[in-house]
Each structure stands twice: as C-alpha cells, then as structure tokens.
C-alpha positions in Angstrom: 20.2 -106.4 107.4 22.6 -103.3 106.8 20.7 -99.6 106.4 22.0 -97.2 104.1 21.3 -93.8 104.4 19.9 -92.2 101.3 18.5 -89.0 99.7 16.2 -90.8 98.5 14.4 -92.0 101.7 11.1 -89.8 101.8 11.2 -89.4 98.3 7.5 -89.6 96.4 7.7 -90.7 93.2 4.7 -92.3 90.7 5.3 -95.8 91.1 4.8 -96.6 87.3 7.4 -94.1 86.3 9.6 -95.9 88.8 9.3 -98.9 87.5 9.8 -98.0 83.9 13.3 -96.2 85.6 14.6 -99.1 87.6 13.4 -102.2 85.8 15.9 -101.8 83.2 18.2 -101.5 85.5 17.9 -105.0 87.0 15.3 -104.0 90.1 12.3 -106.2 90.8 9.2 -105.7 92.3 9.5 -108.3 95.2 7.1 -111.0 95.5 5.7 -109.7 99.2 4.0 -106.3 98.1 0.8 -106.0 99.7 -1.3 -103.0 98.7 0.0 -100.5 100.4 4.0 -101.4 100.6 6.2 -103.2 98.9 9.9 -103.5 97.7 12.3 -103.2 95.1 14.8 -105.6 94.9 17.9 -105.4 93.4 20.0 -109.2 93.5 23.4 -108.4 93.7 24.7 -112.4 94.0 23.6 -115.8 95.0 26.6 -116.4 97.7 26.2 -118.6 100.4 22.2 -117.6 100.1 20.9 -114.6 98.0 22.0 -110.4 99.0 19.7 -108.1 97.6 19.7 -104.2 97.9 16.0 -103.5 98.9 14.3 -100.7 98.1 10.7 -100.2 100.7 8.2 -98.4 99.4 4.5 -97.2 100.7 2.3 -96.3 98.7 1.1 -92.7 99.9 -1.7 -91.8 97.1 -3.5 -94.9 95.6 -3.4 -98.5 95.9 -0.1 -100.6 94.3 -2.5 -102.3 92.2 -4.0 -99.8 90.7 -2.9 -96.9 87.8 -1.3 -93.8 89.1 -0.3 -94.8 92.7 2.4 -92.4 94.1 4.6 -94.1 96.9 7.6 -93.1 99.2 10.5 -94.5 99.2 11.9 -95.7 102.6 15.6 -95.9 103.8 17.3 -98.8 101.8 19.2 -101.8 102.7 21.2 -104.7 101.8 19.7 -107.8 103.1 21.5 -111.6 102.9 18.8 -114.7 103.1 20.9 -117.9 103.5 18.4 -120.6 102.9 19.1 -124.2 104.1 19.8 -127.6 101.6 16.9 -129.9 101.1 13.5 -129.9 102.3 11.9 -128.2 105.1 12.7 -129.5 108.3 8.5 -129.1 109.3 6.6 -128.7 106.2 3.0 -127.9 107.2 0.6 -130.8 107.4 -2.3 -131.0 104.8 -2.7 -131.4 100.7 -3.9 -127.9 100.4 -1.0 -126.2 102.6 1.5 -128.7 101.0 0.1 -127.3 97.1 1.8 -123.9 98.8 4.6 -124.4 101.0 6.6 -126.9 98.7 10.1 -125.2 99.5 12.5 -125.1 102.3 12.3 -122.2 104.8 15.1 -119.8 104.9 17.8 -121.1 106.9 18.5 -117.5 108.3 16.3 -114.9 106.5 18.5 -111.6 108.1 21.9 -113.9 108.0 25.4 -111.9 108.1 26.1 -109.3 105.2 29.6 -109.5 103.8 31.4 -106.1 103.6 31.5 -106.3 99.8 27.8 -106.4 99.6 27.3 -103.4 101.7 29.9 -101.5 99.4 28.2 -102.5 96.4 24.4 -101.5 98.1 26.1 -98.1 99.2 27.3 -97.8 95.2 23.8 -99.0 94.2 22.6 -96.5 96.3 24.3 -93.8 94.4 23.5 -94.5 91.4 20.0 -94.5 92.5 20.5 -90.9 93.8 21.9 -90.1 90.2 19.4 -91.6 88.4 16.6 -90.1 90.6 18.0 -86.7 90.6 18.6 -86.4 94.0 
C-alpha cells in the first residue's frame, strides 16, 4: 500500500453527490463498506493481481445506507492484491461457510506496487482534486 497525499484528505462531501461525480468516472463503491466507512475504488489494471486507487471515506453525518449521509474523505492510496491460482489452500470446513467462502484467498492482499501504478494513482489523484474543486 503506497499513500498519496491529497487536498482532498478531510474533505466532506454528500456521499450521493459523490457518487453521481466519480461513478462516471470508473470509481466503485467497494464491496467492504460497513456503515460508517467505506471505499472508493478505482481499478487501474489486473497485473499480476488487481491495483486499485482507493479512496476511504467515513461517514461523519448519517449512516452510508441511508439518504443524505455526508462523509470525509481520507488520505488515498494505491493498493496491489495479488491473489494465488486455484483454490484455497484451507477453505473453511462446513456447507454453510463453504456456500460463502467459495474463492481462493488473496495470495498477498498489500503485495508490491509497481512505480507506474503509483504515478497513475498520483495522476488519479489530480484529477480528483480538479474535479472536486480543490
């Protein structure tokens, strides 16, 4: 995991506003929000495992699920999970668990970020700040 400094860090924002913004633009709500945080994620290739720009966010006013939740944004990074071929080496014992956990476990879920995906999270970054008015 590489931080980026950003303007944006601290930055409160109404989170459906910020969606309508940045979905367009190729970001994602990830799929482990909880209630009060979550994280935009922005796929920049599927190399040797997947590097994503992530964007944290808390929510400071409201609940994520519910209308007009306000959040801050936290400091971004760029973030490589390398996931390993085949099943899981351990795979949880049980049919309900196994209903869940049908997919192998990331390999190395902080691995090594190549210097071309930290460039391209600092550009990402900008453009952010640009599009944010920052």
């Amino acid at each position: 995991m590489i931080q980026i400094d950003s303007a944006i860090e601290g930055r409160r924002f109404n989170l459906y506003k910020l969606e309508q913004l940045l979905k367009p633009r190729g970001y994602t709500i990830g799929g482990n929000w909880d209630y009060d945080k979550g994280f935009f994620d922005y796929k920049m290739a599927n190399d040797d495992g997947y590097q994503f720009l992530r964007i944290p966010f808390t929510a400071v006013d409201g609940q994520l699920d519910k209308s007009g939740a306000v959040v801050e944004l936290g400091k971004p990074f760029v973030l490589n999970h390398v996931y390993q071929e085949g099943l899981d080496d351990g795979p949880d014992p049980g049919n309900m668990t196994a209903s869940f956990n049908q997919f192998a476990e990331p390999e190395d879920p902080d691995g090594a970020v190549d210097d071309k995906y930290i460039k391209k999270g600092k550009e990402l970054v900008r453009n952010l700040e640009t599009l944010l008015s920052i």
